[in-house]
C-alpha positions in Angstrom: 48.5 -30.5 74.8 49.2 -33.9 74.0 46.2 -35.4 72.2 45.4 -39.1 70.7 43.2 -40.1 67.4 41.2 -43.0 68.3 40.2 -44.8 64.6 37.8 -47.4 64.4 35.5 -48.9 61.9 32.3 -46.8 62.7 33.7 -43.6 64.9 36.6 -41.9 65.2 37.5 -39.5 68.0 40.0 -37.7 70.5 41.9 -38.2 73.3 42.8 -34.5 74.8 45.6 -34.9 77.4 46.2 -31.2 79.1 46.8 -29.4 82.7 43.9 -27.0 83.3 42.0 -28.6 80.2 38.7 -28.9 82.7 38.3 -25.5 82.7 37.9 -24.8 78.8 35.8 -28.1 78.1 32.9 -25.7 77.5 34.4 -23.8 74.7 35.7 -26.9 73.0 32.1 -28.5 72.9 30.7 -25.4 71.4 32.9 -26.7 67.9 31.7 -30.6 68.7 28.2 -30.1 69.0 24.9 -27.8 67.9 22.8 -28.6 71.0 23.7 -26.5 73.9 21.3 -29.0 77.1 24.2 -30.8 79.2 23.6 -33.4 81.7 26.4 -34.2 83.5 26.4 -37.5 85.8 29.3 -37.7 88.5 28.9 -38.9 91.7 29.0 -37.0 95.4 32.6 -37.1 96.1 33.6 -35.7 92.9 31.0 -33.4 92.8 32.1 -31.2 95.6 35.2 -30.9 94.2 35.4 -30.1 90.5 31.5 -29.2 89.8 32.3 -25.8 89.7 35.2 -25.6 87.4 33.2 -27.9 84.9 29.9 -26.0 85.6 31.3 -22.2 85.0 33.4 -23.4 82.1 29.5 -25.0 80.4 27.4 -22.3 80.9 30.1 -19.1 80.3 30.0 -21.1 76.5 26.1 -20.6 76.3 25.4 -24.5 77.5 22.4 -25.5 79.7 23.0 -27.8 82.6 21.7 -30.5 84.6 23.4 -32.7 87.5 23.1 -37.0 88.1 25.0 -36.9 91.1 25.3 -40.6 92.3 26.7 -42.3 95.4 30.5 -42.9 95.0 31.9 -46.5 94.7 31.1 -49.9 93.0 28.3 -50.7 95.2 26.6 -48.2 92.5 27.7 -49.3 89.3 24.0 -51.4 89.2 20.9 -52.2 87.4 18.9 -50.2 90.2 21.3 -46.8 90.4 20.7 -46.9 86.3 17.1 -46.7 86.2 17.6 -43.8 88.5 19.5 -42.3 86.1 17.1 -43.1 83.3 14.1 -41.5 85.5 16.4 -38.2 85.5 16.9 -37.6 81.7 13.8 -38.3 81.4 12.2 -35.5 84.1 15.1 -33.5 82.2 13.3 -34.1 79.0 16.4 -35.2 77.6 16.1 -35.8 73.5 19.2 -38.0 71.4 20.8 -34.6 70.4 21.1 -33.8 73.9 24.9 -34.3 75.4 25.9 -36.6 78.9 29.3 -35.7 80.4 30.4 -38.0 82.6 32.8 -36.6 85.3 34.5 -39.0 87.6 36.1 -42.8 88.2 35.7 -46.0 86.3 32.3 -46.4 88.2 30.7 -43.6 87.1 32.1 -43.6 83.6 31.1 -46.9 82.7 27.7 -46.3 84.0 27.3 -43.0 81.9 28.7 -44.8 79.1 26.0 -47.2 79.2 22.8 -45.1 80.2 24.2 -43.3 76.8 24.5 -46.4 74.5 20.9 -46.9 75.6 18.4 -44.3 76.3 17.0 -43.3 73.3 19.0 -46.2 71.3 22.1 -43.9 72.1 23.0 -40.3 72.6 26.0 -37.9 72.6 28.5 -38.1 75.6 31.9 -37.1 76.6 34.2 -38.6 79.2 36.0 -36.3 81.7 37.6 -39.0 84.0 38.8 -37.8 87.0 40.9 -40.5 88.5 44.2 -41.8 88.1 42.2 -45.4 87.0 39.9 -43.8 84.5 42.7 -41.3 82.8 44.6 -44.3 81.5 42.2 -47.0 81.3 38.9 -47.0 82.0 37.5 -43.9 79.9 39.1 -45.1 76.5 38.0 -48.1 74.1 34.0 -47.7 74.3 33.9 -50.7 77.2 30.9 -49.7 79.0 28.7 -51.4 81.5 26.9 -52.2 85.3 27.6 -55.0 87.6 24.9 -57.6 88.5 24.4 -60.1 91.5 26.6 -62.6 89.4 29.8 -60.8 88.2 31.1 -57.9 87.5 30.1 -55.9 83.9 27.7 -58.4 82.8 25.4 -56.0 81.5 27.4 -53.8 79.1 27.9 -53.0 75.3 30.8 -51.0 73.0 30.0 -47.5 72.9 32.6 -45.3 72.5 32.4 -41.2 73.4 32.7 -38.3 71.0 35.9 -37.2 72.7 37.6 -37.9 75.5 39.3 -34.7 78.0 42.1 -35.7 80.5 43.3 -33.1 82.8 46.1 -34.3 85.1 46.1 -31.3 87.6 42.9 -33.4 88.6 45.1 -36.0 89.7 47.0 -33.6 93.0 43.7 -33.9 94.9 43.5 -37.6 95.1 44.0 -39.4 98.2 47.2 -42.2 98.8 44.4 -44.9 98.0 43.2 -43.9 94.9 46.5 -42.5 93.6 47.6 -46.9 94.2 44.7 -47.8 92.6 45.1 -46.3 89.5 48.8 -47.1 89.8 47.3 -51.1 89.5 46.3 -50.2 86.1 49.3 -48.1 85.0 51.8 -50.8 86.2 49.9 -53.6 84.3 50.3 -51.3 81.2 54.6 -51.4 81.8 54.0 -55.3 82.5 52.2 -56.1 78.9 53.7 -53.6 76.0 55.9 -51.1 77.3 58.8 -51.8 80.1 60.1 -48.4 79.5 56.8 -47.5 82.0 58.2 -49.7 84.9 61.6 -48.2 84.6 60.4 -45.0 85.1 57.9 -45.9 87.9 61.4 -47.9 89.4 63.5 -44.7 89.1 60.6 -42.3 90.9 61.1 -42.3 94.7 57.7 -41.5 95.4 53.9 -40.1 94.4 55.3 -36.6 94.0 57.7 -37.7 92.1 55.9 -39.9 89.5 53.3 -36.7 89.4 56.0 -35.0 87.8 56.0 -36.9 85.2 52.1 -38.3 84.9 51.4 -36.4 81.2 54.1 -38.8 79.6 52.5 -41.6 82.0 48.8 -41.4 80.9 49.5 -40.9 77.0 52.0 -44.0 77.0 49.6 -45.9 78.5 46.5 -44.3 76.0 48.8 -45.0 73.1 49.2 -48.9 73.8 45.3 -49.2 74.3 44.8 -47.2 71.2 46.7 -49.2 69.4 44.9 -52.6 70.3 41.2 -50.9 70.5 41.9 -50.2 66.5 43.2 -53.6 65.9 40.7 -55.5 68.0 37.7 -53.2 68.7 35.4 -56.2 70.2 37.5 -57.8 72.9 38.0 -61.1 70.8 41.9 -61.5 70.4 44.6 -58.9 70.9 42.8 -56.7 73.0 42.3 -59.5 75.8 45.5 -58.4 76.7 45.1 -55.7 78.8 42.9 -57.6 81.1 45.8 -59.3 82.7 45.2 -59.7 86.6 41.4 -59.0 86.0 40.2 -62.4 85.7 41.2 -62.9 89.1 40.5 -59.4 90.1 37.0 -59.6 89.2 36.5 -62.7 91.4 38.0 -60.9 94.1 36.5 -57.6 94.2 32.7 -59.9 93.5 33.7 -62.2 96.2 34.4 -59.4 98.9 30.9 -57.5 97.2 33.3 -54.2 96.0 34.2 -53.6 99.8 37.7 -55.0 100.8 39.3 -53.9 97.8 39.9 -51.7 95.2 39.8 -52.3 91.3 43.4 -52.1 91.0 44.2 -53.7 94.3 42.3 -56.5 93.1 43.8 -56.2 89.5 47.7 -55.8 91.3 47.0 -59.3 93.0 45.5 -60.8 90.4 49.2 -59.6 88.2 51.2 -60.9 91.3 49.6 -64.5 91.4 49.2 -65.6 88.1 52.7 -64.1 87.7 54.2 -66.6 90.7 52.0 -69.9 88.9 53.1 -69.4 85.0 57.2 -68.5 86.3 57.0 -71.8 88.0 55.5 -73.2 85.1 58.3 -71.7 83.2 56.3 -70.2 81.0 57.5 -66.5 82.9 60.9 -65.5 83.1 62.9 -66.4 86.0 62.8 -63.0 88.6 59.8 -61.4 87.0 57.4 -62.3 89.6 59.4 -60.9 92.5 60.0 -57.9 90.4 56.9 -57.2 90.1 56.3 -57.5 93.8 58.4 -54.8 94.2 57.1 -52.3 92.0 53.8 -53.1 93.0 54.7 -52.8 97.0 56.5 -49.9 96.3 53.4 -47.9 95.0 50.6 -49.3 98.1 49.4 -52.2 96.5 48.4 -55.4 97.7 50.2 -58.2 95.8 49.0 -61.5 98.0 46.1 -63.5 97.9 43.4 -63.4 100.4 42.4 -65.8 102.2 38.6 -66.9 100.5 36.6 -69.9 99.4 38.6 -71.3 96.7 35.9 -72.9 94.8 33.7 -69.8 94.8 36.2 -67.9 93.2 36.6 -70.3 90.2 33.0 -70.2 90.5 33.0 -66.8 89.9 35.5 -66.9 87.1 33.5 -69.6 84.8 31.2 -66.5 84.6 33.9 -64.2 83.1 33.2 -62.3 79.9 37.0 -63.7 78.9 35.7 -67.3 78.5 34.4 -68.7 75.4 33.3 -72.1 75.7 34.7 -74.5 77.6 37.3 -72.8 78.0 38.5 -69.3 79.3 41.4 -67.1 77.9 44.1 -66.1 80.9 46.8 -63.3 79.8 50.4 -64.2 80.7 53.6 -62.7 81.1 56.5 -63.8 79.0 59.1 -61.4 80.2 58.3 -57.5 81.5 56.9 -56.2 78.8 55.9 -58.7 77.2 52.9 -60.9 77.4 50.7 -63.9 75.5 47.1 -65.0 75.8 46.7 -68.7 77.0 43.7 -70.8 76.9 42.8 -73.0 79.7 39.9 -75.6 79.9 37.2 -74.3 82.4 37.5 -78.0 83.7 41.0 -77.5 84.5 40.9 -73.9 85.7 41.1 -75.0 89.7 44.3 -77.2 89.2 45.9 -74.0 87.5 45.4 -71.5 90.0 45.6 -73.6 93.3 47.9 -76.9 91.7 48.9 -77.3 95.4 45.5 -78.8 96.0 46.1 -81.5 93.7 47.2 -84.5 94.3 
């Protein structure tokens, strides 16, 4: 097992990283926690799949369980789909020594994450994310949150689990799509702090190929996040880094209302096009950008813009959690593997992204 100490100021806890680890997560709570009443929110998809395993591993430990079972995607990550959740734990008479699990994507792990940090003023939960997107990214660093009308996680807070289990063998069920989009995230990682990641997504031939190796994957990409979650728990400096491509990304997936594309479709172009502006600005190195095509093409991702209303999109982006004033922070890349935050005027944000439309 390959496991990760998450430190910051007010919790500390584990990241867990084992094949076949979903079917002892019972019998590693029992050491975590007195209270033996579970509810464990997932949505419908993942349900059918790996309910089972989770549910015969809780209750052969003496555990108590209930089921949230949510409709998949990120048309549910909302205001509405939460207070459906809140109704449950309470018909479930849920009290703040109680435990949530969430089991599934991004989606349903940030809206777990956040029905925890609030009902009750916060109770226990765990993460058991079952997608390529959620093992390396989305589960980690206590970012937790539901979309509104306006953007994308503008309702959130910082609320970290009590541990975190990652089971890889998970990860052979999902479909070409979601393998890609979880790839969106895991490229982005190689792109920021570790080119060593890219090279070994550039020597694989293929998804069976990178399987092979997807333990080493999801802990060197859990490693860099631990590292600036410690240093920069709040989102205010370092840790803006790893939303490269999601300022762009948010506007996109907002702008299409979460149907045309994926997370990490929308994150991949988001990497590609700010990647083509700043090496023509020199401020990438020469070749980067088309590398990064290639990597990104090579694992099903999208890497050009669409075709949408321009101004709506910076629209959209004045809106982001990244900016801070008048201006907003937009992560760059230096060199693969390498990458700076750079501040741009909201004012001057249009002429940056689209500077052919200036005359």
């Amino acid at each position: 097992m390959k496991a990760i100490d998450i430190n910051i100021k007010e919790k500390s806890y584990k990241i867990s990283i084992k094949k076949g680890i979903l079917s002892s997560i019972g019998e590693r709570l029992k050491t975590i926690y007195q209270s033996r009443n579970i509810v464990v929110i997932t949505d419908t998809n993942v349900e059918k799949v790996y309910m089972e395993t989770l549910k015969n591993s809780l209750l052969e430990s003496g555990f108590t369980m209930k089921i949230i079972s949510i409709e998949p995607g990120e048309k549910s990550k909302n205001l509405a789909t939460l207070e459906r959740v809140y109704e449950k734990l309470c018909e479930f008479q849920i009290r703040r020594k109680d435990i949530i699990i969430s089991l599934g994507g991004g989606v349903v792990g940030d809206l777990s994450g956040f029905a925890a940090s609030t009902y009750l003023r916060g109770i226990n939960y765990i993460q058991v994310p079952t997608s390529l997107l959620a093992q390396v990214d989305s589960s980690i660093g206590g970012k937790v949150a539901v979309d509104l009308p306006w953007g994308k996680n503008l309702v959130g807070s910082f609320y970290h689990p009590d541990a975190v289990f990652i089971d890889p063998d998970v990860l052979l069920s999902l479909n070409d799509k979601f393998f890609s989009d979880g790839m969106g995230e895991v490229i982005k990682y190689g792109f920021i702090k570790d080119k060593s990641i890219l090279n070994l997504l550039d020597s694989c031939k293929d998804k069976d190929e990178v399987l092979q190796y997807i333990e080493d994957i999801i802990y060197k990409c859990c490693s860099i996040k631990k590292h600036l979650v410690e240093k920069d728990e709040r989102d205010l400096g370092e840790r803006m880094m790893l939303n490269f491509g999601h300022t762009l990304a948010h506007g996109i997936e907002k702008y299409y209302n979460y149907g045309k594309y994926s997370h990490g479709e929308a994150v991949a172009i988001g990497m590609a096009y700010i990647t083509n502006i700043t090496e023509r600005m020199d401020i990438t190195k020469k070749g980067t950008h088309d590398y990064m095509k290639g990597i990104l093409t090579k694992y099903g991702l999208p890497v050009n813009m669409p075709d949408m209303d321009k101004q709506a999109l910076v629209n959209s982006i004045a809106l982001d959690k990244k900016s801070s004033g008048d201006e907003i922070n937009i992560i760059v890349i230096e060199e693969a593997g390498i990458c700076k935050i750079m501040k741009i005027k909201l004012q001057e944000v249009y002429g940056f992204l689209f500077p052919e439309d200036i005359i």
